[in-house]
Backbone bond lengths (Angstrom), bond angles and torsions (degrees), N, CA, C in turn:
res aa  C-N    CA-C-N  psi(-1)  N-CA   C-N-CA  omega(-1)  CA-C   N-CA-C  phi
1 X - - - 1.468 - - 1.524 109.27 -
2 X 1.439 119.61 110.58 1.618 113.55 167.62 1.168 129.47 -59.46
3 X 1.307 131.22 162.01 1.698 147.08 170.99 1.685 110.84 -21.92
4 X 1.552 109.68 -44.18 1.218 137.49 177.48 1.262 118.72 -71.78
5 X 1.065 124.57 -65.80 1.473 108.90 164.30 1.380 135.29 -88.11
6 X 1.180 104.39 23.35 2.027 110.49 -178.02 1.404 84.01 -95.28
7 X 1.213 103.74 143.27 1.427 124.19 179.58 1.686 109.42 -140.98
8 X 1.585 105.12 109.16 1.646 102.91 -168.36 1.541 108.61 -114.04
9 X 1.178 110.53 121.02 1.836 110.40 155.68 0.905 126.09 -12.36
10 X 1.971 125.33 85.14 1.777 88.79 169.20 1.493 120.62 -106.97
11 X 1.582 111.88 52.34 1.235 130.84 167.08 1.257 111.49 -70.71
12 X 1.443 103.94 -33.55 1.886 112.34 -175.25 1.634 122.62 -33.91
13 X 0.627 133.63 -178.53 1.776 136.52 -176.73 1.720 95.81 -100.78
14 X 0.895 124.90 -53.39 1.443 126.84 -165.17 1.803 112.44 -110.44
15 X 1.448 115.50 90.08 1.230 103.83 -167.93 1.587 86.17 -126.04
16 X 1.666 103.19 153.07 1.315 122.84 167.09 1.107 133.20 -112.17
17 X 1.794 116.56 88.97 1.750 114.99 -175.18 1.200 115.55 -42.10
18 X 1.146 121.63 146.93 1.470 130.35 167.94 1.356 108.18 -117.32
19 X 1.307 112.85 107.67 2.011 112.80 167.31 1.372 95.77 -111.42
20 X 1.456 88.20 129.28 1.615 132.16 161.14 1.386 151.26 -130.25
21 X 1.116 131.89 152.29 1.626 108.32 167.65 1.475 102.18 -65.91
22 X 1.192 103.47 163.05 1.469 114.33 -173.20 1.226 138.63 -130.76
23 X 1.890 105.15 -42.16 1.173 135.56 177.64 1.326 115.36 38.75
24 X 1.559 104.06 -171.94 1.389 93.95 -176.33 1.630 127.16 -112.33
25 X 1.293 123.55 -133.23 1.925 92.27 -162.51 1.198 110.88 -83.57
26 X 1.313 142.63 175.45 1.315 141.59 -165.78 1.498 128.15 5.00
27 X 1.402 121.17 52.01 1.044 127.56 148.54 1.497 127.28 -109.96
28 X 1.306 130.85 164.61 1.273 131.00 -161.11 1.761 113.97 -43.90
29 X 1.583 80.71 -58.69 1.416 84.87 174.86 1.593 135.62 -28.80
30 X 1.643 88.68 -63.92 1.685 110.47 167.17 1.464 119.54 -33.86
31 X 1.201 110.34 -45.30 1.356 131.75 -139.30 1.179 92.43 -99.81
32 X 1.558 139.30 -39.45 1.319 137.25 -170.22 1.863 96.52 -88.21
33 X 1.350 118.09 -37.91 1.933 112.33 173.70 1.143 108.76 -60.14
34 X 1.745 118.43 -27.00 1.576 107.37 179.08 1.358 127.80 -69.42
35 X 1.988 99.09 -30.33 1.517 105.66 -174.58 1.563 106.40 -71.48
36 X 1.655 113.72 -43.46 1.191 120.79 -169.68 1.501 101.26 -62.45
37 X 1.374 135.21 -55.84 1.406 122.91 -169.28 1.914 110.46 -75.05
38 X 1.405 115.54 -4.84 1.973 105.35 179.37 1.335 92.50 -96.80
39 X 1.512 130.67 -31.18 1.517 115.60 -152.00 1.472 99.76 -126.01
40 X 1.123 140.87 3.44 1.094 141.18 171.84 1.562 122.99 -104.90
41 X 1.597 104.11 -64.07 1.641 122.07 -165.34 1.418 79.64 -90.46
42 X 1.551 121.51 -119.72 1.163 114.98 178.48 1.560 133.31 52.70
43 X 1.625 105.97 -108.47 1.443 100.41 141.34 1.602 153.46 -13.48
44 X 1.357 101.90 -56.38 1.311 114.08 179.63 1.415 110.41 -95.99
45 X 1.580 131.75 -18.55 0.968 133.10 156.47 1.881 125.34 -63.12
46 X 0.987 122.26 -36.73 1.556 144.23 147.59 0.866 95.16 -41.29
47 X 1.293 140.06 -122.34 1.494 151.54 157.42 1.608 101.42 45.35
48 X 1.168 100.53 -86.08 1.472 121.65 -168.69 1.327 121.26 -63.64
49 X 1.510 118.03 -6.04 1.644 137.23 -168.63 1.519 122.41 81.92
50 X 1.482 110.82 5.82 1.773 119.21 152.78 1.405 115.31 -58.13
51 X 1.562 95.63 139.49 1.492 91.54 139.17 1.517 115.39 -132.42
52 X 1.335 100.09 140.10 1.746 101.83 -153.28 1.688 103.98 -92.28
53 X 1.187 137.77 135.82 1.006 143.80 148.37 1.595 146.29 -121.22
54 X 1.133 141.37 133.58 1.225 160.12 -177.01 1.091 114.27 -52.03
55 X 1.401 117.49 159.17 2.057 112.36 169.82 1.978 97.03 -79.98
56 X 1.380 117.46 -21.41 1.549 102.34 -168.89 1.400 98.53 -114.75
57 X 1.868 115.41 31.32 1.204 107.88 158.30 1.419 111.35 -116.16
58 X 1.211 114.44 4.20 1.539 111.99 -177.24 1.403 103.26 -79.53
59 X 1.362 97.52 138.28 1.944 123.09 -177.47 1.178 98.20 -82.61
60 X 1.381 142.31 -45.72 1.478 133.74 -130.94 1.439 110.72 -93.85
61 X 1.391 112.43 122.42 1.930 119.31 -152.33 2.044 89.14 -49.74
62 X 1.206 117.43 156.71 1.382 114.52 149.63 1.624 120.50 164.45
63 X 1.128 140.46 -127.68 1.483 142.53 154.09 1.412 91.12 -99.61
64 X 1.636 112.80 126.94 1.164 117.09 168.21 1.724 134.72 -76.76
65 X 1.695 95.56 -5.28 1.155 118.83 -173.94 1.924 104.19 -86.10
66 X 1.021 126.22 -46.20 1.183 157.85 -173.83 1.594 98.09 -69.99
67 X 1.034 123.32 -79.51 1.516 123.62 149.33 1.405 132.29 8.39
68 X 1.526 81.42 -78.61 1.612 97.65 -179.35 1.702 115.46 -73.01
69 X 1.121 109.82 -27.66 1.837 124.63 177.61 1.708 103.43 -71.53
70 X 2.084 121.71 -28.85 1.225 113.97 173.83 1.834 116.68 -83.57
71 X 1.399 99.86 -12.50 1.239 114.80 -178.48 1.856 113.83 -67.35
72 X 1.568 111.64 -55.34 0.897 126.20 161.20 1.475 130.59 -44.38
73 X 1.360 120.05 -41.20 1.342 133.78 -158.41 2.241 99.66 -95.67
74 X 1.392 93.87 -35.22 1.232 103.71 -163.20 1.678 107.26 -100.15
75 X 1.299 109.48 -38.33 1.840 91.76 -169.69 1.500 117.76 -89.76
76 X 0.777 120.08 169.96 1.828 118.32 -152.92 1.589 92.62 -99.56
77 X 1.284 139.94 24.62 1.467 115.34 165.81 1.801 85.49 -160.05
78 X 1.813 114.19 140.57 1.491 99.45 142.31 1.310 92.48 -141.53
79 X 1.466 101.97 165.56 1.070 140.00 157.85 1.337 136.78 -69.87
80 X 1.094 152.35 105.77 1.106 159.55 -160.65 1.030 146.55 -122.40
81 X 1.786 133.89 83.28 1.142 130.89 -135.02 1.906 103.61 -123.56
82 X 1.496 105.40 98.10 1.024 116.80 174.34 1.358 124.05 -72.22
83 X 1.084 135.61 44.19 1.897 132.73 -177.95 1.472 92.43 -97.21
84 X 1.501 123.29 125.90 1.313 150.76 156.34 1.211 97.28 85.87
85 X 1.194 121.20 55.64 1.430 121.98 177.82 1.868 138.84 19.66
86 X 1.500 81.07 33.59 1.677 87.37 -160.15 0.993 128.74 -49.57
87 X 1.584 141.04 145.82 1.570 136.41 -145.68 1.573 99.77 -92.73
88 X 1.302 117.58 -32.09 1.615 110.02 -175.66 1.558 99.16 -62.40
89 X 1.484 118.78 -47.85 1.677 126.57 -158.12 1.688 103.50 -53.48
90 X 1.724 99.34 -48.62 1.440 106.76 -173.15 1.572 109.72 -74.25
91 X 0.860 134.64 2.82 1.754 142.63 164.99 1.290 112.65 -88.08
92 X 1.547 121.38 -37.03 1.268 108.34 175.84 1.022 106.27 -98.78
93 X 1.433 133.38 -22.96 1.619 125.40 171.94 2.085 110.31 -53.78
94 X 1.499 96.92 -31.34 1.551 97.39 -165.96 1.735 78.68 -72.82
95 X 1.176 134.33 -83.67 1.835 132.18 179.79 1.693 101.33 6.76
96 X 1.072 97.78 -86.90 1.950 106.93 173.09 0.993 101.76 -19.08
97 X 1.584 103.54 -87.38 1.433 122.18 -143.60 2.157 102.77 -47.13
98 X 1.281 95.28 -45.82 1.449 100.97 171.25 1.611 124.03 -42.59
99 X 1.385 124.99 -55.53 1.493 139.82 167.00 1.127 114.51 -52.67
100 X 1.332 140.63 -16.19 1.079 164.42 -155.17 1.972 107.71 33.10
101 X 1.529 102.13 45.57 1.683 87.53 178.74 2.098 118.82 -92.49
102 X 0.992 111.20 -173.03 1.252 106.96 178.96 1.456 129.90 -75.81
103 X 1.648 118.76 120.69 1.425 107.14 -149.06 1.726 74.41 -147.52
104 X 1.425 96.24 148.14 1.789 112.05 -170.29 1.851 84.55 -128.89
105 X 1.503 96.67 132.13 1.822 108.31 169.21 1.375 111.67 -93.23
106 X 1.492 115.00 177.38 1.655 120.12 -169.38 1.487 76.73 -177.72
107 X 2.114 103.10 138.65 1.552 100.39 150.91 1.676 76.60 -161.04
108 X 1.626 106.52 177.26 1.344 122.35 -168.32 1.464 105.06 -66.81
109 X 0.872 117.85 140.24 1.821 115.42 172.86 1.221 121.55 -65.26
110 X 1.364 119.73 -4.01 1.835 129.10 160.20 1.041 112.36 -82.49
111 X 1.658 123.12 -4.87 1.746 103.50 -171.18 1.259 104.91 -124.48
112 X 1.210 122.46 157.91 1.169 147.39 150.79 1.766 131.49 -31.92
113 X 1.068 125.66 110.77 1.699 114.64 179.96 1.502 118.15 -55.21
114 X 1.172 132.08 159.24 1.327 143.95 -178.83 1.586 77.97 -74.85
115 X 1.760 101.51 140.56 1.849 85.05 172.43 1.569 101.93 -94.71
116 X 1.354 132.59 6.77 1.692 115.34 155.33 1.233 110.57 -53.87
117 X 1.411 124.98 -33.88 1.539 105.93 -149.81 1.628 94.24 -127.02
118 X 1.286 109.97 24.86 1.737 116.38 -166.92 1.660 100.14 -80.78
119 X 1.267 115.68 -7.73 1.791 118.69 -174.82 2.111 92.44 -84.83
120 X 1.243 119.00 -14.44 1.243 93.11 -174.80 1.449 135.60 -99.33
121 X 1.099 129.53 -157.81 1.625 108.71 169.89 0.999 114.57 -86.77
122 X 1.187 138.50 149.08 1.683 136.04 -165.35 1.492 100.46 -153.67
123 X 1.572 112.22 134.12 1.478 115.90 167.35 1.473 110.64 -72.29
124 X 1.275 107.85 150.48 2.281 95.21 152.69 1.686 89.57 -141.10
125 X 1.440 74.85 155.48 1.325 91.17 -176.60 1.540 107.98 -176.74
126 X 1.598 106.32 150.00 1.440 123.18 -176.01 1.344 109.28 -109.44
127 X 1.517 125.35 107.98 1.443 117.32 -165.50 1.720 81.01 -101.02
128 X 1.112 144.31 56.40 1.476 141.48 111.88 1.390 101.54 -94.02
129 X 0.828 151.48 63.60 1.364 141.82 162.41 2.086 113.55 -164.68
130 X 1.200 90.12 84.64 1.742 87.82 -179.13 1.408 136.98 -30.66
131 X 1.523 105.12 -40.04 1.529 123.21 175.46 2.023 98.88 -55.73
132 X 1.167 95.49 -55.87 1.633 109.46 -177.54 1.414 131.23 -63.74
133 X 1.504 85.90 -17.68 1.962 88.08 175.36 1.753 93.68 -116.06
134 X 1.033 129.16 11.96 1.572 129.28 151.51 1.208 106.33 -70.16
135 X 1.396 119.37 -45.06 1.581 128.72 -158.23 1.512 102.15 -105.42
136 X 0.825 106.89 13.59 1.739 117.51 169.74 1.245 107.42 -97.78
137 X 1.501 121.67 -55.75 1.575 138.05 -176.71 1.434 109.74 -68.82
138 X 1.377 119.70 -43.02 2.115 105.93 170.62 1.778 102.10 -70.71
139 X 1.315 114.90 -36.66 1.501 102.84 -172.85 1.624 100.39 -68.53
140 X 1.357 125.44 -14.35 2.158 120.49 -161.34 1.943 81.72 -89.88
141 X 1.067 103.99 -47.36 2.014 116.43 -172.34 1.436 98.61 -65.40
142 X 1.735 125.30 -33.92 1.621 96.42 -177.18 1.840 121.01 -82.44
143 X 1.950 84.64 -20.38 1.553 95.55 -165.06 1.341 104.02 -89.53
144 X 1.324 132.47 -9.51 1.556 131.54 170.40 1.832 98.86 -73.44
145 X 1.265 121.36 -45.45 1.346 115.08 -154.74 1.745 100.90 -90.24
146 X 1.673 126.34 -9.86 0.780 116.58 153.27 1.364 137.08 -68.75
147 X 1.532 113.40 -37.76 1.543 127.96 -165.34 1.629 107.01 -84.68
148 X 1.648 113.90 -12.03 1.317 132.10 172.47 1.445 114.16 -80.29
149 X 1.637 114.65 -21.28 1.507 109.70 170.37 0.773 126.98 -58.97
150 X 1.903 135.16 -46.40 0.907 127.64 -137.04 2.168 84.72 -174.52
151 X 1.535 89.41 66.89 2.020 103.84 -177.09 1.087 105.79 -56.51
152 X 1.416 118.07 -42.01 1.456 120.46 -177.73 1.736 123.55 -67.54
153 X 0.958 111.08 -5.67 1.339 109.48 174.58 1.579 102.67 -121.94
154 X 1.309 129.45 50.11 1.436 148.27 164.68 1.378 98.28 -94.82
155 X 1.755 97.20 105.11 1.603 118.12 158.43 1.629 131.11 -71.67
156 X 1.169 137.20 -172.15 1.293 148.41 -176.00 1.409 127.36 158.08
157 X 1.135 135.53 150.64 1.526 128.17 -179.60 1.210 136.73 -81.62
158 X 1.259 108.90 8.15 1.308 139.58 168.47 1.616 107.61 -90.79
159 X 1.262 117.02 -53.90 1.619 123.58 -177.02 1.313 102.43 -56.77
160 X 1.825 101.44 -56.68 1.493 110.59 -171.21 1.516 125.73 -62.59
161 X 1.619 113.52 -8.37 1.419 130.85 168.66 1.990 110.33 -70.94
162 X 1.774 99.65 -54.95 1.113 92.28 -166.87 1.767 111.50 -87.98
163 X 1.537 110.00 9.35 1.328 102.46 152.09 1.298 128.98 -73.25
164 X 1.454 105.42 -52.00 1.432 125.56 -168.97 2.230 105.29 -42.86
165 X 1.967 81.00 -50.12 1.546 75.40 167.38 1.196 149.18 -76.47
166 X 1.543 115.11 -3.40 1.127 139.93 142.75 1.273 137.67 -32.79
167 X 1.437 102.51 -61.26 1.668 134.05 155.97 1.504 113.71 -49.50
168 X 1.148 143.41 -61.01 1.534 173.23 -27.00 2.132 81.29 157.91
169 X 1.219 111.50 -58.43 1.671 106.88 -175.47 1.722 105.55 -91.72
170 X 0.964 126.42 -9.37 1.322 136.83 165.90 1.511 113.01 -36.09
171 X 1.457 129.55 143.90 1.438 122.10 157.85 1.080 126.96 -106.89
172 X 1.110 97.87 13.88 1.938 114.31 174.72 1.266 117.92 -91.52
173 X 1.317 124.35 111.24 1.384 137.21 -159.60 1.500 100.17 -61.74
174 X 1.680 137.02 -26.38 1.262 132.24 -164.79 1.797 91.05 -87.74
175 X 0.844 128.36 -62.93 1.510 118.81 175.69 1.129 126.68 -59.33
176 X 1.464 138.67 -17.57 1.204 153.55 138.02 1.509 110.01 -37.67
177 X 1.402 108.74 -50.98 1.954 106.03 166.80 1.588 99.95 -79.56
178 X 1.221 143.66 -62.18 1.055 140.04 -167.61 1.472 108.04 -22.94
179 X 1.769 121.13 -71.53 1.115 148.74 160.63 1.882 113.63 -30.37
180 X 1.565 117.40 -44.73 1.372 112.83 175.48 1.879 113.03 -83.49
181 X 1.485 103.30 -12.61 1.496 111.26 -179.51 1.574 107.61 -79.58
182 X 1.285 118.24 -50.37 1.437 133.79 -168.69 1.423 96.57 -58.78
183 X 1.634 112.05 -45.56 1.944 114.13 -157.81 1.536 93.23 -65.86
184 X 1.416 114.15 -29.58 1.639 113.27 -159.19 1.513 101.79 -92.06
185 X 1.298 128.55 -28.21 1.545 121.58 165.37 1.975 106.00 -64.98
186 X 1.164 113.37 -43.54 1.859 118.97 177.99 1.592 100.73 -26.38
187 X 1.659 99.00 -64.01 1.053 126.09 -154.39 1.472 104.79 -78.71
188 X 1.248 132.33 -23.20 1.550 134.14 171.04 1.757 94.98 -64.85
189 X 1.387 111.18 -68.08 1.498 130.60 -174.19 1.876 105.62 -47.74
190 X 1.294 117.44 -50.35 1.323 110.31 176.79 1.743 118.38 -69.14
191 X 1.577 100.92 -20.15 1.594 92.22 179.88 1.742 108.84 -89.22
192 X 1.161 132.23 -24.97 1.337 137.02 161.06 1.185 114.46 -64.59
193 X 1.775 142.28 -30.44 1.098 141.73 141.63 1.451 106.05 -17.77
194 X 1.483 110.35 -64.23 1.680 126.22 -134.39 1.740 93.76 -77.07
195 X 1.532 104.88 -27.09 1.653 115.36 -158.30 1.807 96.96 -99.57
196 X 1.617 122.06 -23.80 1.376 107.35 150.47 1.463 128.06 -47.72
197 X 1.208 101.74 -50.35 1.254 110.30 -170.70 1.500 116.08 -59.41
198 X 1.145 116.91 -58.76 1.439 136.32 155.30 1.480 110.82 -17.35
199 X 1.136 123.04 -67.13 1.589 156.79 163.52 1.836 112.77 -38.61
200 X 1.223 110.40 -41.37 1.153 134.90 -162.56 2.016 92.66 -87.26
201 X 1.466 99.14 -54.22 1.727 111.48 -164.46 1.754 90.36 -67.92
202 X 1.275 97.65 -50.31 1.856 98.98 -178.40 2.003 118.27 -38.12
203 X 1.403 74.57 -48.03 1.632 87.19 -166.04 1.348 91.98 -65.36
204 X 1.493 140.35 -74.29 1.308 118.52 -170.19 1.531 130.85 -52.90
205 X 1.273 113.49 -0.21 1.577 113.74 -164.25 1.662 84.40 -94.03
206 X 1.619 123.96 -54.30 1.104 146.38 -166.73 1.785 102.92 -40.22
207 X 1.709 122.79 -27.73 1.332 102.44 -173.63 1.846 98.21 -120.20
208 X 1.611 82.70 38.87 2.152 82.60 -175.04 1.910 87.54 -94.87
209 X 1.222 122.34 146.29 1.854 129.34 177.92 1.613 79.46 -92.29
210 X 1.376 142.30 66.89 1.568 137.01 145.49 1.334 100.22 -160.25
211 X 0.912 162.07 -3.94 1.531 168.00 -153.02 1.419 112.23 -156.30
212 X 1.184 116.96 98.32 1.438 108.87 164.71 1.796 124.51 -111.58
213 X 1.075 125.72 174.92 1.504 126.54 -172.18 1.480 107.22 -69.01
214 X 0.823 111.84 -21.67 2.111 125.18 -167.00 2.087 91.03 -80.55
215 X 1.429 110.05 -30.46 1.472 99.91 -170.68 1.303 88.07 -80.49
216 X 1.346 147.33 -46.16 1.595 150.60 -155.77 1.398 111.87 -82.91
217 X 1.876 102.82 -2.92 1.998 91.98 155.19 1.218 146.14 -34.92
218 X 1.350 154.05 117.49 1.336 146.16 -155.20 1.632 114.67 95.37
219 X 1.939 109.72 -42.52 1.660 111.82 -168.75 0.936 113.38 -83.08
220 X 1.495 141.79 32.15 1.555 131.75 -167.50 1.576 100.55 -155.27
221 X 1.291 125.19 17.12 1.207 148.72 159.65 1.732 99.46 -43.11
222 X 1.658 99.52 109.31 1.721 93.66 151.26 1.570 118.31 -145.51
223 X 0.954 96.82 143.79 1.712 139.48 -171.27 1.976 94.49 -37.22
224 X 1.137 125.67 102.83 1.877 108.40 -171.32 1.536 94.97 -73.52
225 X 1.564 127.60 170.72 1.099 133.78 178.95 1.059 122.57 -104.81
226 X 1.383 130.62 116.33 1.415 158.46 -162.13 1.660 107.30 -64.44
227 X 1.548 103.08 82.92 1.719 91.33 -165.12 1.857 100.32 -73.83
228 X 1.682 110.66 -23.28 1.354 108.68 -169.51 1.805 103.42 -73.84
229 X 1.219 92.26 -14.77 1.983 84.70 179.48 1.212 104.02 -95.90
230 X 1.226 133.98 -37.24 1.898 122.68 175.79 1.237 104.44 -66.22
231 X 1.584 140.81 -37.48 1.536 130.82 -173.33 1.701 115.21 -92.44
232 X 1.566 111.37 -18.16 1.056 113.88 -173.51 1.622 134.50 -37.28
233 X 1.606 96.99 -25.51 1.282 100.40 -176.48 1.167 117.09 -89.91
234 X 1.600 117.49 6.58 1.577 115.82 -173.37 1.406 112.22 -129.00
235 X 1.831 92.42 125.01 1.642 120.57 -155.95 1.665 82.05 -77.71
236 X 1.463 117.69 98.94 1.568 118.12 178.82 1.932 99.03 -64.46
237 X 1.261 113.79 -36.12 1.621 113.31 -168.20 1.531 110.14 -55.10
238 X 1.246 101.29 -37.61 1.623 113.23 -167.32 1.272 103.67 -103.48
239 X 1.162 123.64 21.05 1.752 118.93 154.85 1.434 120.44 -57.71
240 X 1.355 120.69 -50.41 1.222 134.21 167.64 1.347 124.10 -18.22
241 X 1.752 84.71 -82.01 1.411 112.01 158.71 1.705 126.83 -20.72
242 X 1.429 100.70 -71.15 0.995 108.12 -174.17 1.466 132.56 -81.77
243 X 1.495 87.96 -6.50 2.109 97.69 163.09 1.587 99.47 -66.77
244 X 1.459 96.92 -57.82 1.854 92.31 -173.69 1.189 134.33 -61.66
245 X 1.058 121.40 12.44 1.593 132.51 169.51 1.638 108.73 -123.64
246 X 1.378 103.69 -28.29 1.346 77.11 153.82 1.248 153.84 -109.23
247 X 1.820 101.77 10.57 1.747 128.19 146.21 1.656 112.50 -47.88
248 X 1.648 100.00 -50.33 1.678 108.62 167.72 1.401 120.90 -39.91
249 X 1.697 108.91 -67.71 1.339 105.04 179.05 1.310 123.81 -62.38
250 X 1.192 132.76 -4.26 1.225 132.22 -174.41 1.581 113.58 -92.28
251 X 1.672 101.35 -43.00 1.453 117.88 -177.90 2.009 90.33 -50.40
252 X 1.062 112.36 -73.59 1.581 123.36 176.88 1.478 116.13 -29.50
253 X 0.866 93.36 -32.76 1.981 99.07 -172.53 1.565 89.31 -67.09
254 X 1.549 113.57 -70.72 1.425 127.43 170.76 0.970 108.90 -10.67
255 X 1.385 107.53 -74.03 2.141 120.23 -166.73 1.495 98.53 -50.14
256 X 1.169 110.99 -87.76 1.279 125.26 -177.88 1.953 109.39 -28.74
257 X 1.172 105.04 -41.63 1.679 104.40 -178.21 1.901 102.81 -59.60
């Protein structure tokens, strides 16, 4: 039975959205969400006690837009298939990513990560290539049954924003560093992002016979990271210190409460 005519329940208790590009009928696009969702997800979604569904596989009469936004918000796993960076995928991935529930990535093994979401784990994979969509399916089976242990501690950069600011309005001097430590690891992690990528563009130019690395002298310049200016503001001696007074003030709040 093809992509097209499987038609799955998503009344079930345990269903797994799938966002994708999608396009429309017999074009590439189409044609590559079909392979990726029968021979890839599919499978391994079964397996595991999913049942995975699509925005143009849902049966249930309604706004399809609306739908797909309860799908996201409500079922305990999606899927997420970043190839060509498509603008609908990255809207509902940001939805997720916000709730902080459990969401597994996928993009083509030729492309590049969105660098918002380049800090997370991400499959690649070439579903023309058998070896690669074997090794796509134990990595979709290890990272579903991991992120299913323990849902509640499912990160994102969105969550990790509106903690940080959390921390950041705090009057507790230990979360106040917590909050200046975390911004300065972001910022280690987003500039090595920036220098993969870099790294990544090099390497393909590097085996073109018209472009060589010697012409791209000067363009690959990056900025090193200032560990004495991101930590500078934190009196490491008086950390101590300042946990214990503010275990104190708290004990007091207690009493007094």
């Amino acid at each position: 039975m093809s992509p097209k005519e499987s038609k799955i329940d998503e009344k079930t208790e345990k269903v797994a959205f799938v966002i994708s590009p999608i396009g429309d009928e017999k074009t590439p696009t189409r044609k590559r969400s079909d392979q990726i969702l029968k021979y890839i997800i599919e499978p391994i979604a079964i397996e595991l006690g999913f049942k995975p569904i699509r925005a143009d596989k849902i049966t249930k009469p309604g706004i399809i837009t609306t739908q797909i936004i309860e799908h996201i918000l409500n079922d305990p796993l999606v899927i997420a298939d970043l190839t060509d960076h498509n603008p609908n995928v990255m809207y509902e991935l940001a939805l997720r990513h916000a709730i902080k529930k459990p969401t597994v990535q996928l993009i083509a093994e030729n492309q590049l990560l969105p660098f918002d979401v380049s800090g997370n784990r991400t499959i690649k994979l070439d579903h023309t290539d058998l070896d690669s969509v074997n090794i796509a399916k134990d990595e979709l089976k290890k990272q579903i049954q991991e992120v299913m242990k323990n849902p509640d501690l499912v990160d994102s950069p969105i969550s990790q924003a509106i903690t940080l600011s959390g921390l950041k309005q705090s009057d507790n001097p230990i979360s106040s560093t917590l909050s200046s430590l975390s911004s300065a690891i972001s910022d280690v992690v987003t500039r090595l992002a920036k220098i993969e990528q870099k790294m990544f563009a090099e390497e393909k130019v590097s085996s073109s016979p018209f472009i060589t690395l010697e012409s791209l002298k000067g363009t690959t310049s990056f900025e090193p990271v200032k560990f004495d200016k991101i930590f500078g503001t934190i009196d490491w001696s008086k950390l101590g210190e300042e946990h214990k007074k503010a275990v104190e003030k708290e004990k007091k709040s207690k009493n007094s409460a």
